[in-house]
TIGU-983393 format. One record per residue: x, y, z of N, C-alpha, C in turn. Coordinates in steps of 0.1 Angstrom, whole numbers. Example, Ala and Ser with C-alpha at 12.3 -4.5 7.8 and 13.67 -1.06 7.14 Angstrom:
BEGIN
n.x:132, n.y:-57, n.z:78, ca.x:123, ca.y:-45, ca.z:78, c.x:132, c.y:-33, c.z:78 .
n.x:128, n.y:-22, n.z:71, ca.x:137, ca.y:-11, ca.z:71, c.x:129, c.y:0, c.z:79 .
//
This chain:
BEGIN
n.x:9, n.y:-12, n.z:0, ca.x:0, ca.y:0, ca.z:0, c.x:9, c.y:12, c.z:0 .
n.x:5, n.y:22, n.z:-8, ca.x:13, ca.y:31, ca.z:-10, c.x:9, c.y:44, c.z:2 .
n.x:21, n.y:54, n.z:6, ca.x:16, ca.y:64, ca.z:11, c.x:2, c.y:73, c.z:9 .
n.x:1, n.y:75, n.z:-2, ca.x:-11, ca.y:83, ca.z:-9, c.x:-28, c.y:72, c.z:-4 .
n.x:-27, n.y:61, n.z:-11, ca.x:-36, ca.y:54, ca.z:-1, c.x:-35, c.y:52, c.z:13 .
n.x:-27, n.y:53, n.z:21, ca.x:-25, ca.y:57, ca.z:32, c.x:-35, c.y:67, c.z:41 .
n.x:-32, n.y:80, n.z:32, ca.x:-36, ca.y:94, ca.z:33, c.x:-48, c.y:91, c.z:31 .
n.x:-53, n.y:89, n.z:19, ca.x:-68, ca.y:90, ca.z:15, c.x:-76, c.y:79, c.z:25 .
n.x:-71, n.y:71, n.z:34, ca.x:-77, ca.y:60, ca.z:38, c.x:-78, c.y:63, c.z:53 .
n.x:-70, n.y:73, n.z:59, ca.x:-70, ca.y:80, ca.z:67, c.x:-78, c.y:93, c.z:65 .
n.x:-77, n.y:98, n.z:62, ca.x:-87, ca.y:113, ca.z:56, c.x:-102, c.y:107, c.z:55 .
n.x:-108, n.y:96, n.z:52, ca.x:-117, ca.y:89, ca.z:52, c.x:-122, c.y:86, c.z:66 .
n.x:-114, n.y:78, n.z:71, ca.x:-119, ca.y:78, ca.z:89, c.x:-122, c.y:93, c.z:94 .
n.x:-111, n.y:99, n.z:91, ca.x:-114, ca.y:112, ca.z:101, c.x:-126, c.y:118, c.z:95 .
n.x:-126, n.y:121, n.z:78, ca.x:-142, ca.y:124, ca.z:78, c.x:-152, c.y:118, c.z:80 .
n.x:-155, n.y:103, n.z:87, ca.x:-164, ca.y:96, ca.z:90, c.x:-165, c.y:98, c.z:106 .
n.x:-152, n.y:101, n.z:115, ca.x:-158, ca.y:107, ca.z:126, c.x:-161, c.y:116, c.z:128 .
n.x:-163, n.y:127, n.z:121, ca.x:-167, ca.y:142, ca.z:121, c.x:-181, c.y:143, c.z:116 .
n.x:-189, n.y:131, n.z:106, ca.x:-195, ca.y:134, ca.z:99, c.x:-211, c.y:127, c.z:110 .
n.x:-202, n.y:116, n.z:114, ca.x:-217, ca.y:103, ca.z:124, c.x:-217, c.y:108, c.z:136 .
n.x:-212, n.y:117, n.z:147, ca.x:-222, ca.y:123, ca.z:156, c.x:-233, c.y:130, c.z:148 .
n.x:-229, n.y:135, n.z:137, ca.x:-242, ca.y:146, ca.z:134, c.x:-254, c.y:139, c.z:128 .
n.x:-250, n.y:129, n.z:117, ca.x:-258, ca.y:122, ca.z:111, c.x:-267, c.y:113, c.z:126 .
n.x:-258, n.y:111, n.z:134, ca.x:-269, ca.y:103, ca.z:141, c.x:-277, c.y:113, c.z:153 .
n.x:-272, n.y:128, n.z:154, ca.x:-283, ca.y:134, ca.z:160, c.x:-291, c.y:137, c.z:150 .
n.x:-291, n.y:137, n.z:140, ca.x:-302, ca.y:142, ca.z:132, c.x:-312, c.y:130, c.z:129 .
n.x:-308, n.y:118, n.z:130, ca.x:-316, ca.y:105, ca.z:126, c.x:-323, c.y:102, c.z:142 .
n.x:-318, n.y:107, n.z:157, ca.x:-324, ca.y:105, ca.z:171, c.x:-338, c.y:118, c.z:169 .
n.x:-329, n.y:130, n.z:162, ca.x:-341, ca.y:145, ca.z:163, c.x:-350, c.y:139, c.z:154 .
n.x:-350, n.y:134, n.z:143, ca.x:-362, ca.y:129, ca.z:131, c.x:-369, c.y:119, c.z:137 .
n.x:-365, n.y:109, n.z:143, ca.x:-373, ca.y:102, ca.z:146, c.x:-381, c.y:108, c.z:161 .
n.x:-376, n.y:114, n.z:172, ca.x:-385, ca.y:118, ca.z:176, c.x:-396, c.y:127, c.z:177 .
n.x:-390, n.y:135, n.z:167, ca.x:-402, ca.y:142, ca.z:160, c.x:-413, c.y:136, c.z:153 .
n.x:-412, n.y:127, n.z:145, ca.x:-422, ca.y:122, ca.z:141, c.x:-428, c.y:113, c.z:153 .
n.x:-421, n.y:109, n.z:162, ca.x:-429, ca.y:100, ca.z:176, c.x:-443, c.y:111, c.z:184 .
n.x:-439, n.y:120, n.z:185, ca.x:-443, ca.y:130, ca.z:191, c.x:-458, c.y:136, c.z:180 .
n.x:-450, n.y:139, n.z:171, ca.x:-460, ca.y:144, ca.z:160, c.x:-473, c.y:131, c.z:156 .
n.x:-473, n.y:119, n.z:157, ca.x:-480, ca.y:108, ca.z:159, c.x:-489, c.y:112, c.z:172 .
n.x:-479, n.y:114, n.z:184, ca.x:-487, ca.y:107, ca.z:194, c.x:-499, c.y:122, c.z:197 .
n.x:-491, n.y:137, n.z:193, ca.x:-500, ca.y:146, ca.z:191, c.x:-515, c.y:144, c.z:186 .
n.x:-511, n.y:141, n.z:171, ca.x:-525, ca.y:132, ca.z:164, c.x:-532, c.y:121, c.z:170 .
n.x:-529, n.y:111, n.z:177, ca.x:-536, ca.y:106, ca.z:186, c.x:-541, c.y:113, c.z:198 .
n.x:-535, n.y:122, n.z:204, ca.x:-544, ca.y:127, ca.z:214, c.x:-553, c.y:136, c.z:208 .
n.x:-554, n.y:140, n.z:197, ca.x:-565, ca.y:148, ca.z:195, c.x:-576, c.y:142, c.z:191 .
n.x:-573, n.y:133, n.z:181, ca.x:-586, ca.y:119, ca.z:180, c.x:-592, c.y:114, c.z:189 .
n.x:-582, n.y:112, n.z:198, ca.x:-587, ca.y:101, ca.z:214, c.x:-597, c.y:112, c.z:220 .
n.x:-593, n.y:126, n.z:217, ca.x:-603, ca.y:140, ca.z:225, c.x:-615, c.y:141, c.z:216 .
n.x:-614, n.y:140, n.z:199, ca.x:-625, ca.y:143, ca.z:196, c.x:-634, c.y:129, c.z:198 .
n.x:-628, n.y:121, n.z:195, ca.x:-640, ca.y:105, ca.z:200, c.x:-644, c.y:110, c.z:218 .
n.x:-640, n.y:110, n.z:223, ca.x:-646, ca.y:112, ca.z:237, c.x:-658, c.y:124, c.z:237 .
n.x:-651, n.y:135, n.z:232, ca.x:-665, ca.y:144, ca.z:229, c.x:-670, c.y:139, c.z:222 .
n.x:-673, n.y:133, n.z:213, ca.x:-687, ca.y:125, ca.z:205, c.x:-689, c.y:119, c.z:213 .
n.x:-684, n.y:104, n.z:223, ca.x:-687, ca.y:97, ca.z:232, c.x:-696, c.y:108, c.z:242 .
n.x:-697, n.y:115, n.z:247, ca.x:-702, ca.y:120, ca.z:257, c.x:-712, c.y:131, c.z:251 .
n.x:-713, n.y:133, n.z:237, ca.x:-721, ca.y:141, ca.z:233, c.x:-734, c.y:133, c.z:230 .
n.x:-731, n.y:119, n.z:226, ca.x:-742, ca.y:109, ca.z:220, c.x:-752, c.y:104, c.z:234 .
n.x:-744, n.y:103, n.z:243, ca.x:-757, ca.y:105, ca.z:256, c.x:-747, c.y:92, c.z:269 .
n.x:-739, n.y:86, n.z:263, ca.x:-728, ca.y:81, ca.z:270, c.x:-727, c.y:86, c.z:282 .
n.x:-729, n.y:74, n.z:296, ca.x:-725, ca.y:79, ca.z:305, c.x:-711, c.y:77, c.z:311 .
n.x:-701, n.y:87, n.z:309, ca.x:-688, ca.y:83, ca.z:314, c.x:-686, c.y:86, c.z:328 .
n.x:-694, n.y:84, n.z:337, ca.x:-689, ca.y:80, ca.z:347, c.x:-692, c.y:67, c.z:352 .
n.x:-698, n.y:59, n.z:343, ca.x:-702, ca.y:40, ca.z:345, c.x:-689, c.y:35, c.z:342 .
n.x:-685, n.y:19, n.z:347, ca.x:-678, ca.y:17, ca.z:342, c.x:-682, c.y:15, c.z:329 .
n.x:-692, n.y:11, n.z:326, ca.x:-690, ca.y:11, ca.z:305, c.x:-685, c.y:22, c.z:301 .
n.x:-690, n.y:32, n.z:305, ca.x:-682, ca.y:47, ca.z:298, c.x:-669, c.y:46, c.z:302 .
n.x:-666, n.y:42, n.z:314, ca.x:-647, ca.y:47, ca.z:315, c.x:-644, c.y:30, c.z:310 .
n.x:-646, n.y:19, n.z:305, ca.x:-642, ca.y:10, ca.z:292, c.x:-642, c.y:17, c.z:282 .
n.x:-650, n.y:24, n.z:276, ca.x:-649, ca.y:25, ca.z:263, c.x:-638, c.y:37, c.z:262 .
n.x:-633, n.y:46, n.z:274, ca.x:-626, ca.y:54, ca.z:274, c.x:-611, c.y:46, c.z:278 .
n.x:-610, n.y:35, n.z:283, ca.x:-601, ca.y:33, ca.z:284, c.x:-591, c.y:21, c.z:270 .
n.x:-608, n.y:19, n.z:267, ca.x:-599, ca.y:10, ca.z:250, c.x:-598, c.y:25, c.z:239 .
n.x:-605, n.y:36, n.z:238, ca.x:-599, ca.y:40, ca.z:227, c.x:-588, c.y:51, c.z:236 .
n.x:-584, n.y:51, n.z:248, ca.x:-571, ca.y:58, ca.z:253, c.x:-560, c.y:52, c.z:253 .
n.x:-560, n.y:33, n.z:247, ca.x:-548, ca.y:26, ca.z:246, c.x:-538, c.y:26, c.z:240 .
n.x:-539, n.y:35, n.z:226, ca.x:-528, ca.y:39, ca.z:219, c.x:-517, c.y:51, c.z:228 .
n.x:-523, n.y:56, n.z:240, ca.x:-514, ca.y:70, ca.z:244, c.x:-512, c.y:65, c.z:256 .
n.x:-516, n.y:51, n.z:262, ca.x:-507, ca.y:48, ca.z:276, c.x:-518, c.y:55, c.z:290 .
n.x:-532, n.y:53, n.z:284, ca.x:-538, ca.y:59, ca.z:292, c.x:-541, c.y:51, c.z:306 .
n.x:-542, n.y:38, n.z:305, ca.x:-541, ca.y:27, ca.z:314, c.x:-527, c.y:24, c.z:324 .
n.x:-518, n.y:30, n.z:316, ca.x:-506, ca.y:28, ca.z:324, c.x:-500, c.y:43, c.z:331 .
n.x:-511, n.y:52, n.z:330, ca.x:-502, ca.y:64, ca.z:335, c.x:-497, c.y:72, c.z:329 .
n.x:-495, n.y:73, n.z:315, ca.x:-490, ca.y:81, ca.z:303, c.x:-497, c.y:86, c.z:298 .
n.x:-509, n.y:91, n.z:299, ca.x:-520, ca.y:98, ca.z:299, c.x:-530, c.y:106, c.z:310 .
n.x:-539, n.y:114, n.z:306, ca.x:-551, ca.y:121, ca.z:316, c.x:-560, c.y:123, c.z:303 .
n.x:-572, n.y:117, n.z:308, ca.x:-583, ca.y:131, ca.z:298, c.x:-589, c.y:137, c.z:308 .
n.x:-595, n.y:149, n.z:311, ca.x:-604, ca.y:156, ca.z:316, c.x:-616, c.y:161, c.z:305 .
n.x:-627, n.y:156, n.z:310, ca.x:-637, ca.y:161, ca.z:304, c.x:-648, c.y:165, c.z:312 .
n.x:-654, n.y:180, n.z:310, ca.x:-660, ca.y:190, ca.z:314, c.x:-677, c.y:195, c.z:303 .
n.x:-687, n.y:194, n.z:312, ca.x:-698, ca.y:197, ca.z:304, c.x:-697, c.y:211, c.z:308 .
n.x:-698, n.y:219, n.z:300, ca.x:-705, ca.y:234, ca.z:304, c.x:-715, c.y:234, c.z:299 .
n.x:-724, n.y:248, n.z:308, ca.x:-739, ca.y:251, ca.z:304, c.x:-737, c.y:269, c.z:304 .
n.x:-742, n.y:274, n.z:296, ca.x:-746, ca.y:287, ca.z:297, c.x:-757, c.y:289, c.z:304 .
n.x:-761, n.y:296, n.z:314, ca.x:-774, ca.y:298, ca.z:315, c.x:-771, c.y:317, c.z:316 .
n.x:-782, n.y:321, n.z:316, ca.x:-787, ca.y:340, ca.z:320, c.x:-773, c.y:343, c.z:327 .
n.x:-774, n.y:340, n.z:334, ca.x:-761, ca.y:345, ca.z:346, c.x:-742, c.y:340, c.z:348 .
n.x:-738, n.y:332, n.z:331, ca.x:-731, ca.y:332, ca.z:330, c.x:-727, c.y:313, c.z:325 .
n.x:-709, n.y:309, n.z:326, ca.x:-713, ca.y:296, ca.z:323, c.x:-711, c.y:291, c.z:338 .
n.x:-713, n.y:275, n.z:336, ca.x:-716, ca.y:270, ca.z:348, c.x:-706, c.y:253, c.z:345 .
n.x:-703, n.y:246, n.z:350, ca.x:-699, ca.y:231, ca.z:356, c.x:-709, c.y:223, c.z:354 .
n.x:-714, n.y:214, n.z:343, ca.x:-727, ca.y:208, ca.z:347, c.x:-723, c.y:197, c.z:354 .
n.x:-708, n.y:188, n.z:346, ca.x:-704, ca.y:172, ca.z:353, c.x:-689, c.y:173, c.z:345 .
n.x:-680, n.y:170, n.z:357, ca.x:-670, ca.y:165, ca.z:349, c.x:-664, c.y:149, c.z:350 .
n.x:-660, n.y:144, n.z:343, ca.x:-651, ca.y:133, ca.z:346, c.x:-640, c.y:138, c.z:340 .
n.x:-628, n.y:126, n.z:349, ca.x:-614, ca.y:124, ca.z:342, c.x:-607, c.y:111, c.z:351 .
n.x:-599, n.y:106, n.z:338, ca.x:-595, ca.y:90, ca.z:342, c.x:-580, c.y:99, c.z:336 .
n.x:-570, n.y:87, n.z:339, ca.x:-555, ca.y:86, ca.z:342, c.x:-546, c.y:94, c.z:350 .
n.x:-537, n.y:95, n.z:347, ca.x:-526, ca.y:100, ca.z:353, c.x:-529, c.y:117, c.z:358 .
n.x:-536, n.y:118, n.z:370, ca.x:-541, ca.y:131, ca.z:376, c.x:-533, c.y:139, c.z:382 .
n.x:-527, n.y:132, n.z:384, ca.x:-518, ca.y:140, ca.z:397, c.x:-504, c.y:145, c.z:385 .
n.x:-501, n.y:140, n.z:374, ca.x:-488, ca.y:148, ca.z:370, c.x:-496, c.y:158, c.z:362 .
n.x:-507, n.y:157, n.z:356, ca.x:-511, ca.y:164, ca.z:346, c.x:-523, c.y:168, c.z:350 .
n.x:-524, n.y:185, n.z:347, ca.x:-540, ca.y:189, ca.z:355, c.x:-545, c.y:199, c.z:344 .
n.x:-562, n.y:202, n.z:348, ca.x:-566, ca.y:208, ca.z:339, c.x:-564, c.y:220, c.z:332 .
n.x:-566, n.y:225, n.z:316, ca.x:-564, ca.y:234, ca.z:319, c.x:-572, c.y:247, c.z:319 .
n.x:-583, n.y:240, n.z:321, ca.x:-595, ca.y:245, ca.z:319, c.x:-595, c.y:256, c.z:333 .
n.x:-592, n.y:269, n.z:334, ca.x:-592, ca.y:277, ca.z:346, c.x:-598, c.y:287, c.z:342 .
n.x:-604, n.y:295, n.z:333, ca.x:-614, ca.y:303, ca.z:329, c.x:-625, c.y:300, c.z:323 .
n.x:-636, n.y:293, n.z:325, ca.x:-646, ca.y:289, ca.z:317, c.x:-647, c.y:296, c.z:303 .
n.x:-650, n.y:312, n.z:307, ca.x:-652, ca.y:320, ca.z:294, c.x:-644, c.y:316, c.z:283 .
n.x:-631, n.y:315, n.z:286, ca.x:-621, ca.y:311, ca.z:274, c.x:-621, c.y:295, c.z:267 .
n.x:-628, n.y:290, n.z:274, ca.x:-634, ca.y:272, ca.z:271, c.x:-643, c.y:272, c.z:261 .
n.x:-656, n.y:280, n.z:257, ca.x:-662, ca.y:279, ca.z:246, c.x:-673, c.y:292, c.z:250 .
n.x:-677, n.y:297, n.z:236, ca.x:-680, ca.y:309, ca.z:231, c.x:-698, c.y:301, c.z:227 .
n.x:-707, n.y:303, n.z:243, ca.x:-720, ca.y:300, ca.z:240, c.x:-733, c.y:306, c.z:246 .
n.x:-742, n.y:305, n.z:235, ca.x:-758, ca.y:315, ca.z:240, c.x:-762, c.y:308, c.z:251 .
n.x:-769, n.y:322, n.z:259, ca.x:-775, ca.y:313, ca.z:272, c.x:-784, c.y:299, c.z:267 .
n.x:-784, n.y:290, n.z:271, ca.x:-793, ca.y:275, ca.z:270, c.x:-786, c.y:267, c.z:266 .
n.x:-773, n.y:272, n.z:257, ca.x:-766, ca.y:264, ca.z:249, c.x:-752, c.y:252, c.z:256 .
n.x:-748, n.y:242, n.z:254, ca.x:-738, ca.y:237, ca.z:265, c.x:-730, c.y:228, c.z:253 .
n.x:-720, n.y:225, n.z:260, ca.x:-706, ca.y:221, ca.z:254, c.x:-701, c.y:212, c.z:260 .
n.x:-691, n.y:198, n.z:255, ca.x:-681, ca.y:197, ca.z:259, c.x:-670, c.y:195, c.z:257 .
n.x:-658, n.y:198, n.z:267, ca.x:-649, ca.y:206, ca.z:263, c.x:-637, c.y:187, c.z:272 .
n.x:-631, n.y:187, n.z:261, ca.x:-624, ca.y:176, ca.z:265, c.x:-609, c.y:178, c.z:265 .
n.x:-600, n.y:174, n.z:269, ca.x:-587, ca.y:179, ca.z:274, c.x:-576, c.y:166, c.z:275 .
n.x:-567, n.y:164, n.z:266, ca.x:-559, ca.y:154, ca.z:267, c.x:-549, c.y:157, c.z:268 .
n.x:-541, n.y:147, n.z:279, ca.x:-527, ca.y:155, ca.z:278, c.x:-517, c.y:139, c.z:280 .
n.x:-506, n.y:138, n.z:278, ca.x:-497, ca.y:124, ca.z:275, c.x:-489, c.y:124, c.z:273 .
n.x:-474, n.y:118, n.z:272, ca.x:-459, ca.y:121, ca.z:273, c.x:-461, c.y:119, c.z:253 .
n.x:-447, n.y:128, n.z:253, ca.x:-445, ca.y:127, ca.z:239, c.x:-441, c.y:115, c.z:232 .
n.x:-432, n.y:112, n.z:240, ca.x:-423, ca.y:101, ca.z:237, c.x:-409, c.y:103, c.z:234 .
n.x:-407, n.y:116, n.z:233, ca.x:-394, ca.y:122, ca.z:224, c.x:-382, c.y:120, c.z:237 .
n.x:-368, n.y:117, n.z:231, ca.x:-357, ca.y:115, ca.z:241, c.x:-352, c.y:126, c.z:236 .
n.x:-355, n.y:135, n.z:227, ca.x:-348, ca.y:153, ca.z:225, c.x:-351, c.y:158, c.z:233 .
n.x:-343, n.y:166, n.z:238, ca.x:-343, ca.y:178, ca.z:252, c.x:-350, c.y:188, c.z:247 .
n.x:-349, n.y:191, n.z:237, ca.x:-355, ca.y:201, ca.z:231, c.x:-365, c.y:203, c.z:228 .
n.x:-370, n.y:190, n.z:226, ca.x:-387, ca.y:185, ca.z:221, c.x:-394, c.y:186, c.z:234 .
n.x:-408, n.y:193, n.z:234, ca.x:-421, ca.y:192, ca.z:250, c.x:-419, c.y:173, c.z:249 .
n.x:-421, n.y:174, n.z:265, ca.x:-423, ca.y:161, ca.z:271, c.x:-436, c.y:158, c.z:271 .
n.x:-444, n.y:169, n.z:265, ca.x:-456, ca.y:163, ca.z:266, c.x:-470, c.y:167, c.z:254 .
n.x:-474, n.y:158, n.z:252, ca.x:-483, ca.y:163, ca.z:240, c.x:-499, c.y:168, c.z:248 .
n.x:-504, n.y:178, n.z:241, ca.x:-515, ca.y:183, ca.z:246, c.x:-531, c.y:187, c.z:233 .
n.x:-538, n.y:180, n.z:234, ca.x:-551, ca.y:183, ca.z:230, c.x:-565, c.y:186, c.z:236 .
n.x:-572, n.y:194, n.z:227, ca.x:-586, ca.y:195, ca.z:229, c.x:-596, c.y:198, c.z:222 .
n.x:-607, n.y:198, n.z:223, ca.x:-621, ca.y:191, ca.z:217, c.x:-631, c.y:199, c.z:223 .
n.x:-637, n.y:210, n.z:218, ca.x:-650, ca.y:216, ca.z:220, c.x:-661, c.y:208, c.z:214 .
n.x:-674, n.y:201, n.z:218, ca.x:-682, ca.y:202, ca.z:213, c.x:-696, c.y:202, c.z:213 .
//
């Protein structure tokens, strides 16, 4: 082997160590990005099925209502603690909005509502009522940089 292959055979390692830290932060940042950006789209789905579930006349506070909340919350780890939904009826009446019933199943204590101004929850005529569903669930992402947590909701 001659010097010159030498050089170019070395020049090759050194640009292959300079080049695979980056390549593989960029292949850890892409893939958790799309982990995250999935599990976003699932919590918003999992929010809008529950507000149809509880708009159709479903009682979620039976256990059949918190089953049917806990098979379609299985994709986000809602049974193991990797999830919360909070779900909130409001009612308008004359004198403002009001609390008619809330439920909420999983992980309570890391994740809390964020429902703290009714007014800002949904824009309704007196008689009129809503509900307003609230998902929240780890992202999945090992990027520091990426939210640890994904967040949706569901007026309906």
């Amino acid at each position: 082997m001659s010097s010159r292959d030498r050089r170019r055979r070395g020049s090759t390692i050194l640009e292959f160590a300079f080049v695979l830290p980056v390549a593989v932060g960029l292949l850890v940042g892409g893939l958790s990005l799309g982990v995250m950006s999935v599990r976003t789209v699932l919590a918003g789905d999992l929010a809008r099925q529950i507000s149809l579930l509880a708009d159709s006349g479903v009682d979620l506070g039976t256990a059949g209502g918190q089953q049917q909340m806990l098979e379609k919350g299985r994709g986000l780890g809602l049974e193991s603690g990797k999830a919360v939904i909070y779900i909130t009826k409001l009612v308008r009446e004359p004198a403002g909005l009001r609390v008619d019933r809330t439920y909420q199943m999983g992980n309570t204590q890391r994740w809390r509502s964020g429902l703290w101004r009714l007014e800002d929850a949904a824009d309704l005529e007196p008689g009129e009522q809503a509900w307003v569903v609230e998902v929240f669930a780890e992202s999945g992402s090992v990027v520091s940089m990426l939210p640890k947590t994904v967040k949706a909701k569901s007026v309906l």
